[in-house]
mmCIF file of the C-alpha atoms, coordinates in Angstrom:
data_MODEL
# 
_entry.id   MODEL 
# 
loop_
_atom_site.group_PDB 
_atom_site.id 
_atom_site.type_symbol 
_atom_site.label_atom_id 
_atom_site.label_alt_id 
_atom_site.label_comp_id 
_atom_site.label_asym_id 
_atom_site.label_entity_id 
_atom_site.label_seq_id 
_atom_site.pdbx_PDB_ins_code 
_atom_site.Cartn_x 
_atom_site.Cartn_y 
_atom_site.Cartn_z 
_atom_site.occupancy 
_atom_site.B_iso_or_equiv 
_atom_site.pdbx_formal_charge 
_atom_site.auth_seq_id 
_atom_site.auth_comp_id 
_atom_site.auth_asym_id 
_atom_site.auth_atom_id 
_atom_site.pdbx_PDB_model_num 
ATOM 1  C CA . UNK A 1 1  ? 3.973  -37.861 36.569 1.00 0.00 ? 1  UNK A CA 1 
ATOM 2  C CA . UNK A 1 2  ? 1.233  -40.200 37.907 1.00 0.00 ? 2  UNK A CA 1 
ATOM 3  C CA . UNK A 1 3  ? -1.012 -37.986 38.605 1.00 0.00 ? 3  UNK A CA 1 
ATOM 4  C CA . UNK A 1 4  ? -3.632 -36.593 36.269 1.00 0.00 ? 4  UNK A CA 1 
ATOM 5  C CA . UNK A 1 5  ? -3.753 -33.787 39.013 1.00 0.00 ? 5  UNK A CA 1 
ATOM 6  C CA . UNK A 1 6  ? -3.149 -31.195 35.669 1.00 0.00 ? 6  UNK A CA 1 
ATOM 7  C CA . UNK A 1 7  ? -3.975 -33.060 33.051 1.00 0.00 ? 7  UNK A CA 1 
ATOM 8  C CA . UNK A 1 8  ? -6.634 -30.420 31.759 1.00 0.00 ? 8  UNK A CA 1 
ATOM 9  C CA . UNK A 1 9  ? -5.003 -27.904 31.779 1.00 0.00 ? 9  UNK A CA 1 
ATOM 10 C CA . UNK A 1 10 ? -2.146 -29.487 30.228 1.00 0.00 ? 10 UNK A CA 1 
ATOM 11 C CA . UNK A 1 11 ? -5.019 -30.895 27.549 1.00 0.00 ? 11 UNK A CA 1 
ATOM 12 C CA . UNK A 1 12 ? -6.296 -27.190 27.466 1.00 0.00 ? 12 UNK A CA 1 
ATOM 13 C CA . UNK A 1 13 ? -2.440 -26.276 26.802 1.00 0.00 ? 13 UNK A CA 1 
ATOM 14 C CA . UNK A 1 14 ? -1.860 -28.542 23.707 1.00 0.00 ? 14 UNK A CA 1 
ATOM 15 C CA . UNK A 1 15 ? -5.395 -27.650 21.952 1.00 0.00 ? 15 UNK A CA 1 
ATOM 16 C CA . UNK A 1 16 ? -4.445 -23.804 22.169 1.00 0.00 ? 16 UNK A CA 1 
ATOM 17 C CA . UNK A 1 17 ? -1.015 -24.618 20.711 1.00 0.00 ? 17 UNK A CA 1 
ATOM 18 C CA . UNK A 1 18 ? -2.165 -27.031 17.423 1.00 0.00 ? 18 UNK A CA 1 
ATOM 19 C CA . UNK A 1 19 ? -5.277 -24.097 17.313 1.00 0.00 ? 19 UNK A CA 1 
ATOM 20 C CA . UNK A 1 20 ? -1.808 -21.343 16.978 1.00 0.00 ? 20 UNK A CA 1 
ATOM 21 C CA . UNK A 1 21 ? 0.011  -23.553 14.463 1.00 0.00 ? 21 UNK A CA 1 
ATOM 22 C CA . UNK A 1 22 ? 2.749  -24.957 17.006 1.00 0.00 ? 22 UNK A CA 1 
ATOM 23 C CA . UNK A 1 23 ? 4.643  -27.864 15.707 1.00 0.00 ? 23 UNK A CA 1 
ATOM 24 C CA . UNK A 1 24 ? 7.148  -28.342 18.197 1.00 0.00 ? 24 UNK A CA 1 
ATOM 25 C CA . UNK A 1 25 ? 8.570  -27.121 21.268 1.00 0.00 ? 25 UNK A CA 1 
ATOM 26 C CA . UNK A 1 26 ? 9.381  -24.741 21.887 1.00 0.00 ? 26 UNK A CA 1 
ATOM 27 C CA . UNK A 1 27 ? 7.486  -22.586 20.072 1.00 0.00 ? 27 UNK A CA 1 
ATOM 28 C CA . UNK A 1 28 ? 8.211  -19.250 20.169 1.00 0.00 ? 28 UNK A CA 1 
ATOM 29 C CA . UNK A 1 29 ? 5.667  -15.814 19.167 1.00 0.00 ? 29 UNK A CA 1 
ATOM 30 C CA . UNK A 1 30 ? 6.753  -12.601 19.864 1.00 0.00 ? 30 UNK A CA 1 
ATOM 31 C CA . UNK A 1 31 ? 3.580  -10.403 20.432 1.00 0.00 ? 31 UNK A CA 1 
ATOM 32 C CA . UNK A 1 32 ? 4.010  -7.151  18.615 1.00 0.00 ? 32 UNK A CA 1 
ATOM 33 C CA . UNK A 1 33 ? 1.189  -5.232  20.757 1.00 0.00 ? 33 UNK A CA 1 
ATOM 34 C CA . UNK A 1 34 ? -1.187 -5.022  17.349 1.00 0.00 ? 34 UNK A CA 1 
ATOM 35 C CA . UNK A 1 35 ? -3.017 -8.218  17.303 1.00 0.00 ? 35 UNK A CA 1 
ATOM 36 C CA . UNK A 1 36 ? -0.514 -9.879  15.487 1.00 0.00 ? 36 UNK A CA 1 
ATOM 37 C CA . UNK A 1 37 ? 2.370  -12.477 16.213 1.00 0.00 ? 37 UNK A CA 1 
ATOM 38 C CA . UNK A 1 38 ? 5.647  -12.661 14.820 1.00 0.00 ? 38 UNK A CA 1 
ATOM 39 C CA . UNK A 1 39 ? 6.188  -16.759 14.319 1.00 0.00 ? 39 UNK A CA 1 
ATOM 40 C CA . UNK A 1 40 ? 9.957  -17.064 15.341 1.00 0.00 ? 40 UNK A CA 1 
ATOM 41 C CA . UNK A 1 41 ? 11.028 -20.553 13.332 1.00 0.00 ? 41 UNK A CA 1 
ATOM 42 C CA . UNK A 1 42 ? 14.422 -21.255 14.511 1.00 0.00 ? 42 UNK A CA 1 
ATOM 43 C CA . UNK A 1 43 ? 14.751 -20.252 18.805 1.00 0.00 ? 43 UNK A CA 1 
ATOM 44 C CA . UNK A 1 44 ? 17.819 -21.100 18.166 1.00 0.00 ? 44 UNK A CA 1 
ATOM 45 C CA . UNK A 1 45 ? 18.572 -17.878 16.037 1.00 0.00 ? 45 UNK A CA 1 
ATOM 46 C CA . UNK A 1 46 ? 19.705 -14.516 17.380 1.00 0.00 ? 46 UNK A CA 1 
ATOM 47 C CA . UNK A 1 47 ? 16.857 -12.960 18.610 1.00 0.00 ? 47 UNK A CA 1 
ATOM 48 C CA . UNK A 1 48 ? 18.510 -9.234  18.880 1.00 0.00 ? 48 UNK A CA 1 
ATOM 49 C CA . UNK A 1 49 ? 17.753 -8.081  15.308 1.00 0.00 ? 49 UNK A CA 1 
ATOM 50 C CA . UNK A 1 50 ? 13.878 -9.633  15.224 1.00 0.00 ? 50 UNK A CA 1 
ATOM 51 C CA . UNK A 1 51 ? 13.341 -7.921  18.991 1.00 0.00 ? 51 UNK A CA 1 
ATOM 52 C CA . UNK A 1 52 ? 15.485 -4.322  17.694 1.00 0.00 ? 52 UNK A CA 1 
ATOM 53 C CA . UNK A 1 53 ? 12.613 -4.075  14.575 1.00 0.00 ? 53 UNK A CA 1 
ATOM 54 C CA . UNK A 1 54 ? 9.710  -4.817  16.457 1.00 0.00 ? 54 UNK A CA 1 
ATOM 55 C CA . UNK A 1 55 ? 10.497 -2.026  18.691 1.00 0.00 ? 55 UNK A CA 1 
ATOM 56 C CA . UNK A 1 56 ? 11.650 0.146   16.070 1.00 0.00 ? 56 UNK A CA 1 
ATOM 57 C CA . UNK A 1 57 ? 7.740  -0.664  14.045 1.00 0.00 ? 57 UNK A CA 1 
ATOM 58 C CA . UNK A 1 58 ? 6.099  -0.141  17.399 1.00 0.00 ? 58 UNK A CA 1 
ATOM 59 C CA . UNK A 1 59 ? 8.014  3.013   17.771 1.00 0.00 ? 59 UNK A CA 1 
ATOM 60 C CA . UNK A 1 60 ? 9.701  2.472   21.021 1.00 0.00 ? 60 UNK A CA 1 
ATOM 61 C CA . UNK A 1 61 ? 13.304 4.180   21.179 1.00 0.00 ? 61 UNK A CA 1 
ATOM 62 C CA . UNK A 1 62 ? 14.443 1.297   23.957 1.00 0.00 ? 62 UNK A CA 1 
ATOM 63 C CA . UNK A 1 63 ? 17.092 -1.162  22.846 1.00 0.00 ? 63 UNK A CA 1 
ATOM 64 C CA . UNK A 1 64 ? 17.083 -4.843  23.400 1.00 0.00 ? 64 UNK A CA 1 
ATOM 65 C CA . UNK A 1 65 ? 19.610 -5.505  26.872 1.00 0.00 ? 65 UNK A CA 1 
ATOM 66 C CA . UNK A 1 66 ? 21.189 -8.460  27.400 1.00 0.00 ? 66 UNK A CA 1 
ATOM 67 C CA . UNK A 1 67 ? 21.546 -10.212 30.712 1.00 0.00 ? 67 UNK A CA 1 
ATOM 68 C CA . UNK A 1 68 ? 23.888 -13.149 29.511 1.00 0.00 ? 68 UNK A CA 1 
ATOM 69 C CA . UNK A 1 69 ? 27.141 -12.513 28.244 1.00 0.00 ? 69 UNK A CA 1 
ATOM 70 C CA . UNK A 1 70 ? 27.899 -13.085 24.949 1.00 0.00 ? 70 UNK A CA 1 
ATOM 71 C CA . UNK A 1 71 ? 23.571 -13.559 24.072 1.00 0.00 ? 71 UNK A CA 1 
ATOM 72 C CA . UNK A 1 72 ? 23.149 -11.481 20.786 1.00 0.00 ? 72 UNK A CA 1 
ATOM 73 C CA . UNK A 1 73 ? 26.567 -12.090 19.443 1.00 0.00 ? 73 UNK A CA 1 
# 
């Protein structure tokens, strides 16, 4: 990493995020497709139940899949 071949963008990057509130990474949002952002503190949680009511308040009828056995659990 040498280079400053990206280094805007990466600048760009890292304003954006402190603008959004990040902390740390990751950071993870989950855009509910309303203009607003559901702040996810712990990544590390299950993620099934926060994805399963977004859907449900958005009023899709899909459930959340899994690709990884055992994710969810």
């Amino acid at each position: 990493m040498r280079s400053d071949r990206h280094a805007e963008v990466v600048s760009a990057n890292q304003l954006l995020g402190l603008q959004l509130g990040a902390q740390s990474t990751p950071t993870v949002l989950l855009d509910t497709g309303d203009g607003r952002a559901t702040w996810i503190d712990n990544w590390t949680t299950n993620l099934r139940p926060i994805l399963e009511e977004a859907l449900a308040a958005a009023g899709e009828g899909a459930a959340v899949e899994s690709s990884e056995e055992g994710a969810g659990e």
